[in-house]
C-alpha positions as CSV (number, residue, x, y, z in Angstrom):
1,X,-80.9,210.1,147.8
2,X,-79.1,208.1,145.1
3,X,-78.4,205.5,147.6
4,X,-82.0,205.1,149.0
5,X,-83.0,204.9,145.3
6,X,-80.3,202.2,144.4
7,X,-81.5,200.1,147.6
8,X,-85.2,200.3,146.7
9,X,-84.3,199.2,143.2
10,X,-82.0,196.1,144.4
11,X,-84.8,195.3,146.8
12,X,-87.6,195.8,144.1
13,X,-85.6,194.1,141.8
14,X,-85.2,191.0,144.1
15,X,-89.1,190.9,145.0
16,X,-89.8,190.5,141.0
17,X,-86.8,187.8,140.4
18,X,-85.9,184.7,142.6
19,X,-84.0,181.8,141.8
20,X,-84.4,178.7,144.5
21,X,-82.8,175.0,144.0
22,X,-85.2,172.3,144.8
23,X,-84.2,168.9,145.4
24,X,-85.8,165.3,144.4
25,X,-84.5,162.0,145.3
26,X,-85.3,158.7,143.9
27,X,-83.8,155.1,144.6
28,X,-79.9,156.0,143.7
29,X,-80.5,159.2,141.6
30,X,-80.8,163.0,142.8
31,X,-82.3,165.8,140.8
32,X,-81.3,169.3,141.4
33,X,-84.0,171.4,139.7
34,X,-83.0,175.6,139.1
35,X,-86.5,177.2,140.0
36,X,-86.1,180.9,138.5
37,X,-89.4,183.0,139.2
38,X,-90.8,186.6,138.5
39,X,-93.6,187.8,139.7
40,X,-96.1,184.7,140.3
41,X,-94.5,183.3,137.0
42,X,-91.7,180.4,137.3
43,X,-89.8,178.0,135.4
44,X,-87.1,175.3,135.6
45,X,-84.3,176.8,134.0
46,X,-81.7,173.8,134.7
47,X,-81.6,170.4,136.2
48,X,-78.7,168.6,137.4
49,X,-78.9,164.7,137.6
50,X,-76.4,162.9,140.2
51,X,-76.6,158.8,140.4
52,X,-75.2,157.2,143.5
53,X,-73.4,161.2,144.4
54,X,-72.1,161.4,141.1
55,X,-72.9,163.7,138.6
56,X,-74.0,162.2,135.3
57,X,-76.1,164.9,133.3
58,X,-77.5,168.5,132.9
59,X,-80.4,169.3,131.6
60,X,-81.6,172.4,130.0
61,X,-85.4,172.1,129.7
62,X,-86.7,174.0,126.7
63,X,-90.2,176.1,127.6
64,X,-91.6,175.9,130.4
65,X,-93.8,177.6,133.2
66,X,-95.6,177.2,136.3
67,X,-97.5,179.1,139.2
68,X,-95.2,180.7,142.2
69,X,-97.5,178.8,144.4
70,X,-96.9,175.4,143.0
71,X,-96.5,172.7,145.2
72,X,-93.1,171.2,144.8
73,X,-94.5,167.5,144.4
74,X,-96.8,169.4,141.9
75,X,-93.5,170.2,139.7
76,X,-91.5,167.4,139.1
77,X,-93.3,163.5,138.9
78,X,-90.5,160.7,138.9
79,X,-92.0,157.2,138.2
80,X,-91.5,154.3,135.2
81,X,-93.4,155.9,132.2
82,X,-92.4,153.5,129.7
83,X,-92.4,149.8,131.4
84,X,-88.9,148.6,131.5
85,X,-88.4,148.9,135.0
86,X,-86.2,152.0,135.2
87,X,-87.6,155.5,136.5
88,X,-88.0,158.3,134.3
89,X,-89.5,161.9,135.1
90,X,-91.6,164.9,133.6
91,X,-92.1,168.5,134.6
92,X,-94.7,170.8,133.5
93,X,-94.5,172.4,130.0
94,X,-97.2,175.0,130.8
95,X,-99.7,176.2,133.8
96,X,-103.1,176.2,131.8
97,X,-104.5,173.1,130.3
98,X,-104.7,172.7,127.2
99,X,-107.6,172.6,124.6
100,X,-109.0,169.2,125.7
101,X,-108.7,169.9,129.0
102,X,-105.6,168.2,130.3
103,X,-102.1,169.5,131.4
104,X,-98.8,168.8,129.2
105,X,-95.5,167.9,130.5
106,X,-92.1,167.4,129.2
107,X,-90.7,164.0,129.3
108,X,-87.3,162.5,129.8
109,X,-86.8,158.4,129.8
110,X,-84.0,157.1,131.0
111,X,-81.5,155.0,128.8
112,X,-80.0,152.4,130.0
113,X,-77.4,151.9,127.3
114,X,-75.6,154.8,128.3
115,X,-77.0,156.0,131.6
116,X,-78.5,158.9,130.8
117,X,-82.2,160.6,130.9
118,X,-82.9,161.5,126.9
119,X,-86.0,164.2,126.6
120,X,-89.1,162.4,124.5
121,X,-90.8,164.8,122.4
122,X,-93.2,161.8,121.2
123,X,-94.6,161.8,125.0
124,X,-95.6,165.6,125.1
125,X,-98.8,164.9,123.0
126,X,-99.4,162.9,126.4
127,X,-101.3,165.2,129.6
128,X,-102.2,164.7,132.6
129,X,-101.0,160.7,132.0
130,X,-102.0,157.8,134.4
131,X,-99.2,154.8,134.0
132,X,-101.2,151.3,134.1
133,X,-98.2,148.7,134.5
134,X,-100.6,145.5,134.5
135,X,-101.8,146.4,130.9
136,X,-98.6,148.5,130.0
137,X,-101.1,151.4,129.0
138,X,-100.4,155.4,129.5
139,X,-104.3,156.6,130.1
140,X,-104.5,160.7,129.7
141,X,-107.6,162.0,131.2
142,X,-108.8,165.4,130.6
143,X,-112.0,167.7,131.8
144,X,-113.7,169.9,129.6
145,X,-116.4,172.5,130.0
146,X,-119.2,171.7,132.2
147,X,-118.0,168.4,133.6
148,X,-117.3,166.5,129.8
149,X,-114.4,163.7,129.7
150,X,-112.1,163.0,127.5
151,X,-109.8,159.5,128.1
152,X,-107.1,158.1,125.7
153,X,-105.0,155.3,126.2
154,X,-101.9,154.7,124.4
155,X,-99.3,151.8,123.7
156,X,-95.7,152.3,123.4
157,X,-94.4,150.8,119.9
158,X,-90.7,150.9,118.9
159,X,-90.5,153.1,122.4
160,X,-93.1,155.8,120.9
161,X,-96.7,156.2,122.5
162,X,-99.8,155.3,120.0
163,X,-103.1,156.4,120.5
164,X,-105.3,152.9,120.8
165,X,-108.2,154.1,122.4
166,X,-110.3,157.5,122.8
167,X,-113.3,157.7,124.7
168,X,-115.2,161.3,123.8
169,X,-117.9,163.1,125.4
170,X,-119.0,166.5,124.0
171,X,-122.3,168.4,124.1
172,X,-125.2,168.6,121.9
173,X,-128.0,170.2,123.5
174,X,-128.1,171.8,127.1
175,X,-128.4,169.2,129.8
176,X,-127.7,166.7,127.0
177,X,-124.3,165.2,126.1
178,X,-122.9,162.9,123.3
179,X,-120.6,160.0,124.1
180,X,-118.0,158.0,121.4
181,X,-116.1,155.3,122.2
182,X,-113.3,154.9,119.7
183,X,-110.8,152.3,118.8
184,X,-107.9,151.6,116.9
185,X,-108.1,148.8,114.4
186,X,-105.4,147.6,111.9
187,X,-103.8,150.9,112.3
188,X,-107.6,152.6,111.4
189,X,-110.0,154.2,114.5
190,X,-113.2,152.6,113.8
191,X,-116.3,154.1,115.8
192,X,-117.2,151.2,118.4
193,X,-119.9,152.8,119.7
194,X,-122.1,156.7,120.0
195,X,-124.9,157.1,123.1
196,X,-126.5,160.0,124.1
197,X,-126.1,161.1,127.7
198,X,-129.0,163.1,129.4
């Protein structure tokens, strides 16, 4: 009995808790990312950075949380995020959007100086981003209730993103919305222009 009771608790105990290592590889560097779930629940609890085979950092993520059923392109994004021609990468800081409607991430850039990926809490305030490298702009979309848009676009300054642009839709009346397009302006937003949508 004790034995049949120990089993179904090892087995129980297994079907709430896995831990999986999931792999990304971009031009010379690999990314070993320690996926610990419970439940439908999961995090990245550890990731191990190799360059050319060897082994050059590891990373401790601080919060972080995503769905079981997350696809694994869905977890990790490795591009350029801040124009210099090196890649950098984010993972998901949380599963639900946030209050505007977009989803934030946790951002590491990569330093060239000493060859390492350095986390950038100044990015964070950055979801769902869309890299433009032709203007050098970060451009964060986000949805809100009943189809309303929100778009910023930033500009990195002393390697920090700054909000230039803001384009903001929010509702008035049923069936009628409120658009304001925003820009920044010796270090001021002045209102460039306010329509009505019906």
């Amino acid at each position: 009995m004790r034995k049949t009771l120990f089993t179904l608790t090892i087995l129980f105990s297994f079907k709430l808790y896995s831990q999986e290592i999931i792999e990304f590889k971009k031009d010379e560097f690999e990314f070993y990312l320690s996926k610990d779930c419970q439940e439908s629940q999961c995090k990245i609890s550890e990731i191990k950075v190799f360059k050319n085979d060897k082994f050059i950092q590891k990373i401790i993520p601080s919060e972080n949380e995503f769905f079981s059923s997350s696809k694994k392109e869905s977890i990790m994004e490795i591009e350029d995020m801040n124009f210099d021609n090196h890649i950098d990468f984010r993972i998901g800081k949380s599963r639900l959007m946030d209050e505007n409607g977009g989803f934030p991430f946790l951002y590491w850039i990569f330093n060239p100086s000493n060859g390492i990926f350095e986390k950038k809490s100044s990015f964070e305030k950055i979801t769902s981003p869309e890299f433009d490298y032709k203007k050098e702009e970060i451009i964060s979309k986000c949805f809100g209730y009943l189809n309303t848009k929100n778009i910023y676009k930033y500009k990195l300054r002393n390697e920090k993103p700054i909000l230039i642009e803001k384009y903001l839709e929010m509702y008035v009346k049923q069936g009628v919305k409120k658009s304001e397009y925003w820009k920044l302006i010796n270090n001021e937003f002045k209102l460039i222009e306010s329509k009505i949508i019906e």
